[in-house]
C-alpha positions as CSV (number, residue, x, y, z in Angstrom):
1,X,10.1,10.3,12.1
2,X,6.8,10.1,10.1
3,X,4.9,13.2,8.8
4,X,1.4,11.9,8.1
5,X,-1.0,13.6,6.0
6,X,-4.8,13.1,6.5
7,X,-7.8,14.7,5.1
8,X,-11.1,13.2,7.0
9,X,-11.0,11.3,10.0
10,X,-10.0,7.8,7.5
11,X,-10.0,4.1,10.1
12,X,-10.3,6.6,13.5
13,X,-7.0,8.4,12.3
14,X,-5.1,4.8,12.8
15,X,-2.0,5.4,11.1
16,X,-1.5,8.3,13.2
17,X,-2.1,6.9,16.5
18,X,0.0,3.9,15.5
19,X,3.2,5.8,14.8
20,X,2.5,8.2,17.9
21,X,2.1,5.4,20.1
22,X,5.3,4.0,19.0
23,X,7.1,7.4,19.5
24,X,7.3,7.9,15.3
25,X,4.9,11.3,14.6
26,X,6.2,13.7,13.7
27,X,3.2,15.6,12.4
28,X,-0.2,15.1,11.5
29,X,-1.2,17.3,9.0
30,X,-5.8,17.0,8.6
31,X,-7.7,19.7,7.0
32,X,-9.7,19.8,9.9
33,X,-9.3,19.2,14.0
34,X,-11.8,19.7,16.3
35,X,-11.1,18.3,20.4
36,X,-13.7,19.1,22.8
37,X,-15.4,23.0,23.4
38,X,-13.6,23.8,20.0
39,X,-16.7,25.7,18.8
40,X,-16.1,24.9,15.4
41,X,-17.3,21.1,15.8
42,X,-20.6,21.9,16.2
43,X,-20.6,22.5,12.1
44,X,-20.6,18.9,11.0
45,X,-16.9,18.3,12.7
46,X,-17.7,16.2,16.1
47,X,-15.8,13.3,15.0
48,X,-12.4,15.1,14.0
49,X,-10.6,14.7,16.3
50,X,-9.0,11.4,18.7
51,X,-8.5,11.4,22.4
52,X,-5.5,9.3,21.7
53,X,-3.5,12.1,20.0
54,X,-4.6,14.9,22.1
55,X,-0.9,15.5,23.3
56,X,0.0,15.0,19.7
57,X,2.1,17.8,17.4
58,X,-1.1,18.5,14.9
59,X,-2.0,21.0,12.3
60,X,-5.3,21.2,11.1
61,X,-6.9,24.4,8.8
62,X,-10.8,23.9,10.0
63,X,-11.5,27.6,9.4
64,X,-10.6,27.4,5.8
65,X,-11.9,24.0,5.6
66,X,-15.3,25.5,6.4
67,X,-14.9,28.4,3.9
68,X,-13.9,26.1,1.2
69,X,-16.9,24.0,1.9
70,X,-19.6,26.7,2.1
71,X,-17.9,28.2,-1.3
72,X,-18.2,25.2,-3.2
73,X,-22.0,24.8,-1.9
74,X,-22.5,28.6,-3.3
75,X,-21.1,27.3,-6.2
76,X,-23.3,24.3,-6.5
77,X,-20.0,21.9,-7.0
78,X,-20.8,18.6,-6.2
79,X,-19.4,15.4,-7.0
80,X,-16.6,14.4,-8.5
81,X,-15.9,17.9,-9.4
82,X,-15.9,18.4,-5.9
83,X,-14.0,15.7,-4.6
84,X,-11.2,16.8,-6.7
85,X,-11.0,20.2,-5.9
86,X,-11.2,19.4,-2.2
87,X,-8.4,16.5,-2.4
88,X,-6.0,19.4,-4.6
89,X,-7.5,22.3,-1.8
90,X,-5.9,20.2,0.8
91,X,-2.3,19.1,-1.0
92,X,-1.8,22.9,-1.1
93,X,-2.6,23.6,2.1
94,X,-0.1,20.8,3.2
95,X,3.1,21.4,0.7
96,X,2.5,25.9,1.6
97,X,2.6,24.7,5.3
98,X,6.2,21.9,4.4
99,X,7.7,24.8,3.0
100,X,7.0,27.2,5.8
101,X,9.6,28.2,8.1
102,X,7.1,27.3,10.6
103,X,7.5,23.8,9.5
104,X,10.3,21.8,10.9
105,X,11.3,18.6,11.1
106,X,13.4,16.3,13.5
107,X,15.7,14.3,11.8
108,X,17.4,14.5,8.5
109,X,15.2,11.9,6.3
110,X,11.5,12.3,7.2
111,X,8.7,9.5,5.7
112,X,5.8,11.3,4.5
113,X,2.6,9.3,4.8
114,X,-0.3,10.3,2.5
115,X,-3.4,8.6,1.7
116,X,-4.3,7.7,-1.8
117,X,-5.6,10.7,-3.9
118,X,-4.7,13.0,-2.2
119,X,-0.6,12.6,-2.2
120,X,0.2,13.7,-5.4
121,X,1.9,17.4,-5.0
122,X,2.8,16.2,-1.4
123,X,4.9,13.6,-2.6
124,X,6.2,15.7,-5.9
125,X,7.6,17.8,-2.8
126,X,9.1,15.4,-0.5
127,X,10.8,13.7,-3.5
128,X,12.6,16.9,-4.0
129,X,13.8,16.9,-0.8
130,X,14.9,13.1,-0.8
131,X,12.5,12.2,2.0
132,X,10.9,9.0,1.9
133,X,7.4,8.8,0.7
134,X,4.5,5.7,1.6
135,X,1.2,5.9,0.0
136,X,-1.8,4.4,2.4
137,X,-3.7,2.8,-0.7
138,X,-7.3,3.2,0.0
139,X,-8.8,0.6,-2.5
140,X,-8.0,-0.8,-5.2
141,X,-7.7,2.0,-7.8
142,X,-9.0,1.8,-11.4
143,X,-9.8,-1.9,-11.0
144,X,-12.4,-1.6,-8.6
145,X,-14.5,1.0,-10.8
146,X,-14.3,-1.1,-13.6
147,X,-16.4,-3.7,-11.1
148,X,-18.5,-0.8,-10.5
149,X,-19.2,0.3,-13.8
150,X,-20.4,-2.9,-14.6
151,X,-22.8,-3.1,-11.7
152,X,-23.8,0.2,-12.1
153,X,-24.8,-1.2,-16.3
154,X,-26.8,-4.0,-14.6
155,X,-28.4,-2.1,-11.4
156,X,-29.2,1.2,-13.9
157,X,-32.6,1.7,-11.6
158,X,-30.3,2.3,-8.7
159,X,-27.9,4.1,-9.3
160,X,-29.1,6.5,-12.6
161,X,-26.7,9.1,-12.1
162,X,-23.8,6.7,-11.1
163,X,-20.3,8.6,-12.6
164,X,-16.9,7.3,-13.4
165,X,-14.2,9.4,-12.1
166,X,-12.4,12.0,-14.5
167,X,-9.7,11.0,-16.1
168,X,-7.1,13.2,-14.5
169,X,-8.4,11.6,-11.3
170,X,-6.8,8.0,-12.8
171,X,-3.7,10.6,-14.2
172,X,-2.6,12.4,-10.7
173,X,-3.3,8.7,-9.0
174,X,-0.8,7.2,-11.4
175,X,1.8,9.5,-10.3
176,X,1.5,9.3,-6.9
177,X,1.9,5.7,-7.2
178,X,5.5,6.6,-9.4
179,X,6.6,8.5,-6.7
180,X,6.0,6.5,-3.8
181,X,8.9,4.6,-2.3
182,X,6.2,2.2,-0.6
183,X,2.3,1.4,-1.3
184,X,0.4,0.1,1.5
185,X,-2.8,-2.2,0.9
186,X,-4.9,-3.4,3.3
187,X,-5.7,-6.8,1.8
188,X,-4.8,-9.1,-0.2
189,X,-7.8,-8.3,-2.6
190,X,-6.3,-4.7,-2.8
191,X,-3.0,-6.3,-3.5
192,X,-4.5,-8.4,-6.5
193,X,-6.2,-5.6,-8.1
194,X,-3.5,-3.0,-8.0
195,X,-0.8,-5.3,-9.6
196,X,-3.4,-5.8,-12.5
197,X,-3.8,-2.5,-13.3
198,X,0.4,-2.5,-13.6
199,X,1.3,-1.3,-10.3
200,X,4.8,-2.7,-9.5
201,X,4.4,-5.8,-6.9
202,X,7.9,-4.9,-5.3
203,X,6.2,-1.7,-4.0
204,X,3.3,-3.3,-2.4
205,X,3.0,-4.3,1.2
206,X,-0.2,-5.9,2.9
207,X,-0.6,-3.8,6.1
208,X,-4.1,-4.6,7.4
209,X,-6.3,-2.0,9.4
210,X,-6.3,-1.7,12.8
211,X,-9.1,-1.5,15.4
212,X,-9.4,-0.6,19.3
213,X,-12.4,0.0,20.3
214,X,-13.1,1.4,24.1
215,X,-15.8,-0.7,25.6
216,X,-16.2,-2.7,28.1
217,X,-15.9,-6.3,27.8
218,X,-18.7,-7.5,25.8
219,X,-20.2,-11.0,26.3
220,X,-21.3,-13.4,23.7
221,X,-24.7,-12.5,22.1
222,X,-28.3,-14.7,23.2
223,X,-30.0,-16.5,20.5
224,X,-33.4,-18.2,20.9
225,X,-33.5,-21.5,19.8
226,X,-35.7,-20.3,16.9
227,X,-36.4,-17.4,15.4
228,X,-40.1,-16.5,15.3
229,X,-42.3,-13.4,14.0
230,X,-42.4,-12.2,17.6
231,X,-37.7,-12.4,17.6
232,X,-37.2,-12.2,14.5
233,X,-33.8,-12.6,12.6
234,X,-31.7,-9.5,13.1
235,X,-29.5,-8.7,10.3
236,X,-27.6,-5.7,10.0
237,X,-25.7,-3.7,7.2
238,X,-23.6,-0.6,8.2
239,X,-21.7,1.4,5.8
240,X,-22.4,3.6,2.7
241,X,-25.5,2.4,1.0
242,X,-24.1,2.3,-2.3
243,X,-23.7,0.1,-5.2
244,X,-19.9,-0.9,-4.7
245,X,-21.3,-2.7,-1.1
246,X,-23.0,-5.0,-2.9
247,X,-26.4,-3.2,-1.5
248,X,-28.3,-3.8,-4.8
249,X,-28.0,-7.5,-4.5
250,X,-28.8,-7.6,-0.7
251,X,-32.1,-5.3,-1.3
252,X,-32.7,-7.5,-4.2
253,X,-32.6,-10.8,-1.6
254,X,-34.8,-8.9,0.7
255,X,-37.4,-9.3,-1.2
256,X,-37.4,-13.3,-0.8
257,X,-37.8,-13.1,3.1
258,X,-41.3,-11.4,2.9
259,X,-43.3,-13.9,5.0
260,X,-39.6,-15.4,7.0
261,X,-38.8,-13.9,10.7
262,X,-36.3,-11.8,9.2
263,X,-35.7,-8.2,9.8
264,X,-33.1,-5.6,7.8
265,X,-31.4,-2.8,9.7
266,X,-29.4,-0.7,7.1
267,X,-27.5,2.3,8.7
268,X,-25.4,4.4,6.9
269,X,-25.9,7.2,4.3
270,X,-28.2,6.1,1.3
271,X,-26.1,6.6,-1.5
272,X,-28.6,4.9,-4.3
273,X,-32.5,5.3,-5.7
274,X,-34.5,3.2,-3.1
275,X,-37.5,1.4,-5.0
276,X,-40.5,2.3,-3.2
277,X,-41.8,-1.0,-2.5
278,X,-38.5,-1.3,-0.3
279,X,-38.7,2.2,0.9
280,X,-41.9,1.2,2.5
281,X,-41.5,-2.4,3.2
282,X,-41.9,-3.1,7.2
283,X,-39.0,-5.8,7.5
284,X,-36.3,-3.0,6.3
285,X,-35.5,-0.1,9.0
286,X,-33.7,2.7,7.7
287,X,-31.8,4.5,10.1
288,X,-29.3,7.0,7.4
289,X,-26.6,8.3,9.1
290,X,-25.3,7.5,12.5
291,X,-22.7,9.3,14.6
292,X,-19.9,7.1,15.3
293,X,-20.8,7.4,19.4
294,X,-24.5,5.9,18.2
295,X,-22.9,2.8,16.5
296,X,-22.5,0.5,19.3
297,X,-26.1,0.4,19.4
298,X,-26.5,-0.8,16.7
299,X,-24.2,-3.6,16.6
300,X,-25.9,-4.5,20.0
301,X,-29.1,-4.7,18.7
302,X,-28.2,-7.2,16.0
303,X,-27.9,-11.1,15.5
304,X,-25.4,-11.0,12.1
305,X,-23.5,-8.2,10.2
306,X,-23.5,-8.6,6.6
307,X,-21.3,-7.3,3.8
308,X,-21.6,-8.2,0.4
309,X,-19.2,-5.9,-1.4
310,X,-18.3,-5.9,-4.9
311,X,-14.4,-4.5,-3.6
312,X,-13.1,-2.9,-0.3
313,X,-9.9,-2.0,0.2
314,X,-10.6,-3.7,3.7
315,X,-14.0,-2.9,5.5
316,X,-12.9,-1.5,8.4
317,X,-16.7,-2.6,10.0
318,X,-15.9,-5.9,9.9
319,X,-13.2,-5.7,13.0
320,X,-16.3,-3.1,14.5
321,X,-18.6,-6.1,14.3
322,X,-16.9,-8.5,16.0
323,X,-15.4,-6.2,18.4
324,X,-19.4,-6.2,19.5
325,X,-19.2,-10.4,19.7
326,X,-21.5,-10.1,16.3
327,X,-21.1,-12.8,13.5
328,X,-20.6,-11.7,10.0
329,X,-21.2,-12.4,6.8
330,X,-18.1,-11.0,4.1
331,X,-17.5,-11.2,0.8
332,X,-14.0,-12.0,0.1
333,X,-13.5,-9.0,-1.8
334,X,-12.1,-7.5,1.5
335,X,-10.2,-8.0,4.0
336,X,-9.2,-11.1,5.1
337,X,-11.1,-11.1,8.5
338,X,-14.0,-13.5,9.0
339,X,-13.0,-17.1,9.1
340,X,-15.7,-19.2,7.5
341,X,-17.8,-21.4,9.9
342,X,-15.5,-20.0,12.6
343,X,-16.9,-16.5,13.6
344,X,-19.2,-16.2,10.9
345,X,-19.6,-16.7,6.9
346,X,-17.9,-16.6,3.8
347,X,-19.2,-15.6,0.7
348,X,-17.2,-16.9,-2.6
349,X,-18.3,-14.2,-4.7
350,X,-21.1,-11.6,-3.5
351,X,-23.7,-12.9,-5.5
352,X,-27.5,-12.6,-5.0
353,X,-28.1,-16.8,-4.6
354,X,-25.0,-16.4,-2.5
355,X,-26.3,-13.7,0.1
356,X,-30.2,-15.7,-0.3
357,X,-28.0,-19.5,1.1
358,X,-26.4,-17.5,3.8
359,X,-28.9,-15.6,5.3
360,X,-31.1,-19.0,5.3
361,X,-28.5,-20.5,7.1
362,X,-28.3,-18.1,9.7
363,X,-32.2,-18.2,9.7
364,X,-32.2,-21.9,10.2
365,X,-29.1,-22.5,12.4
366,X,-29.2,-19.6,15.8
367,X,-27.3,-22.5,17.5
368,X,-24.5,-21.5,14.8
369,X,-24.7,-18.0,15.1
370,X,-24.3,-18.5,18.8
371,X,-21.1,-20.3,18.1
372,X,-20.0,-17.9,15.9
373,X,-20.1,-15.2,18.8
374,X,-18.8,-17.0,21.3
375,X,-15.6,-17.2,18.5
376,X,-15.9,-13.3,17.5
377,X,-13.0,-11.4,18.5
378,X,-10.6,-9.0,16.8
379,X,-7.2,-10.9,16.5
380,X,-3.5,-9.4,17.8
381,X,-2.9,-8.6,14.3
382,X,-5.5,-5.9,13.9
383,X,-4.1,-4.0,17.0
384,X,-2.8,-0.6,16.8
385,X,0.6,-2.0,18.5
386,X,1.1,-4.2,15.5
387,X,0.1,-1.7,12.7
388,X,2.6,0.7,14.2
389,X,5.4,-1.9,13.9
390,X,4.7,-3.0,10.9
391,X,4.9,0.7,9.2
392,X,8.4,1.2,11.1
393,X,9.4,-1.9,9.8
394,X,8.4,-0.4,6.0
395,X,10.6,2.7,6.9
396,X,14.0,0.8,7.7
């Protein structure tokens, strides 16, 4: 039996559904849990919960996740110092609550799950205990800032106030790593990076996301046989707007397309310094934020998802997109997902002349993109049924 720890609502709470599904939950232990009429999701919590686990043994402290969260805004803490204190705020709540006589668990070895950052004094626990610990590896670690940090040097207009994370952040990350029996990463990329920065590659297992989405069956996408000012190229970026995503280089390319029937959708919150003559240029649309109910829309509306990033542990969207028959352009500093010329394109590295042939491609070739979508699926392997196999195969 797995007890899974999860602060946020991380891949559509994935992990969890997977080992409930397959009769392995134990727990699932979230700072915050909010099904429907719970009063408490109308502050900011709508999307904390999943209909798949509402029979599900949860615990959840939204009350004091609320209180923490309005004292560190009284307190003006923001970032870093405030991802850190939240991430520590919620391994106490979870190790107070494991050594609880209200806690108990079936079986005599347990597997605690924990995502990355935020397993540290869970796992200093379990190991005390001789359970079984796996670390859900969110990205990957220390090399991926360094990739950052030097875009962040070259981009310095964009991203002024752009911060490397404490050191202490690196320290408590290293020692979750020691103590887990098993690291999970998502890709191969992940896999790569983590092993360079000295992570043993015997701990390391490739366990890629999962996605089911719940709509209907979605046909193909319609292309004209040209695009023209009046249907114009529809490309759409959906994530955090932020320098990691490669959205300097992409905002940079936008610029090239000025008088081509191209038009930029970019949903998601802005994380960067917009220059103002993208700001106001009329081929960009910027949307912000989206609830994840207003998504689909989105998808629908558009002719090609693009993602540039500099390093994802995955990209979840990526299975989102073609769950919506939409083509996409990915880096391959993600997961592997898009098969080149298949259901969309490949980018060898996320650079600006890169993004600039590949969007020309797609501008020049909607009898391509309409192949692409006919070929856009999610595969078996991304399925919850397979995830869930896959980590009770890690806990043999």
């Amino acid at each position: 039996m797995w007890i899974c720890s999860q602060l946020g609502a991380r891949e559509h709470y994935a992990i969890p559904r997977a080992l409930f599904r397959q009769g392995s939950l134990d727990q699932l232990l979230t700072d915050a849990w909010a099904p429907p009429g719970n009063p408490l999701a109308a502050f900011g919590l709508g999307e904390r919960f999943h209909p798949d686990l509402t029979k599900a043994p949860v615990r959840a402290w939204t009350s004091r996740l609320l209180a923490f969260e309005l004292a560190a805004r009284l307190k003006r803490i923001s970032g870093w110092p405030l991802i850190v204190a939240r991430n520590h705020w919620f391994e106490r709540k979870v190790v107070a609550y494991l050594s609880s006589s209200r806690f108990s668990v079936l079986g005599s070895q347990p597997v605690v799950f924990a995502y990355s950052y935020t397993a540290q004094e869970i796992f200093r626990f379990a190991k005390l205990r001789g359970w079984k610990t796996v670390l859900g590896q969110i990205d990957p670690g220390p090399f991926e800032e360094e990739i950052v940090a030097a875009e962040a040097e070259r981009e310095v207009s964009f991203a002024p106030n752009w911060r490397r994370a404490p050191t202490d952040y690196w320290k408590s990350w290293r020692e979750e790593c020691v103590a887990a029996d098993r690291i999970i990463v998502n890709s191969q990329w992940s896999f790569d990076g983590l092993a360079g920065t000295g992570i043993p590659k015997a701990k390391l297992s490739i366990v890629p996301l999962a996605l089911e989405v719940n709509v209907p069956s979605v046909s193909p996408k319609a292309y004209p046989k040209r695009f023209t000012a009046g249907r114009p190229l529809r490309v759409l970026f959906l994530g955090q707007i932020t320098l990691r995503k490669g959205i300097a280089r992409l905002l940079n390319v936008t610029r090239l397309f000025q008088s081509q029937p191209v038009e930029f959708l970019m949903v998601g919150p802005i994380q960067i310094i917009i220059p103002e003559d993208l700001r106001s240029n009329q081929k960009i649309r910027w949307v912000g934020p989206v609830a994840r109910n207003s998504v689909r829309n989105y998808y629908e509306q558009a002719d090609v998802f693009i993602l540039p990033t500099l390093s994802d542990g995955f990209a979840l969207t990526q299975l989102e997109a073609l769950a919506h028959r939409l083509p996409v352009i990915a880096s391959r500093r993600c997961g592997d997902v898009v098969i080149d010329r298949v259901n969309g394109l490949l980018l060898d590295e996320p650079t600006a002349e890169a993004i600039e042939e590949a969007l020309r491609f797609c501008l020049d070739n909607p009898d391509k993109l309409a192949q692409y979508s006919e070929n856009a699926t999610v595969a078996e392997r991304f399925s919850l049924s397979c995830l869930g196999a896959e980590l009770c195969a890690l806990a043999m």
